[in-house]
N, C-alpha and C positions, 0 to 999 in steps of 0.2 A: 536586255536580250532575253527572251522566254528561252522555257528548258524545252527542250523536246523529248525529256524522260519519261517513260509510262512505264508504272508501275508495271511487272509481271503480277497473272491470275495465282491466287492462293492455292495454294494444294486441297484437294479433296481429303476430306475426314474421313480415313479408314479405318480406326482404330472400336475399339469396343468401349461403351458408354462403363463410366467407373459405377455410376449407382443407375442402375437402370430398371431399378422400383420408384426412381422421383419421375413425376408426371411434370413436364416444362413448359407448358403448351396454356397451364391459367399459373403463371409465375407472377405475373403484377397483380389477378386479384388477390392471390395468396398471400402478397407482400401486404395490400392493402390491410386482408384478416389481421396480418401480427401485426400491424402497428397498430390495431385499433385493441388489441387482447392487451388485457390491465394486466396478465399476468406471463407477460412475453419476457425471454432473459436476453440481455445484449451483452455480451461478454467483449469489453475493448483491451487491449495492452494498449500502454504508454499513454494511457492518456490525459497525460498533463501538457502536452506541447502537441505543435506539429498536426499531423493529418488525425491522430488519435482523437486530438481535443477539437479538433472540427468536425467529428464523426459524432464526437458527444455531444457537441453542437447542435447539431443536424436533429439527432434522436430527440432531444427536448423538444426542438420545436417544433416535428412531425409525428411524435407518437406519446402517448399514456405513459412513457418511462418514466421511474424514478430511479435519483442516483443513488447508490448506497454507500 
């Protein structure tokens, strides 16, 4: 049996940007920049287990990071 549920439209964003000196608009080249700076800092909690240690994961295998 299909649903015949449809999602209602999301509410429009009225609210005021919290830091609205960051420019969002080259966000993936920017991400590109830090992962390619030898001297980028990645600050994880918990990351010995869980989403933490797959974040550290990830960092090795896409960017110049070393673990300390």
């Amino acid at each position: 049996m299909a649903s015949s549920f449809v999602p209602p439209e999301p509410p429009a964003f009225k609210g005021q940007p919290v830091f609205p000196d960051i420019d969002l608009k080259n966000v993936a080249a920017d991400a590109v920049m830090r992962n390619q700076d030898d001297g980028a800092v990645f600050v994880i909690t918990g990351a010995s287990r869980g989403i933490g240690l797959q974040i550290v994961k990830d960092l090795l295998e896409r960017t110049k990071v070393r673990v300390g």
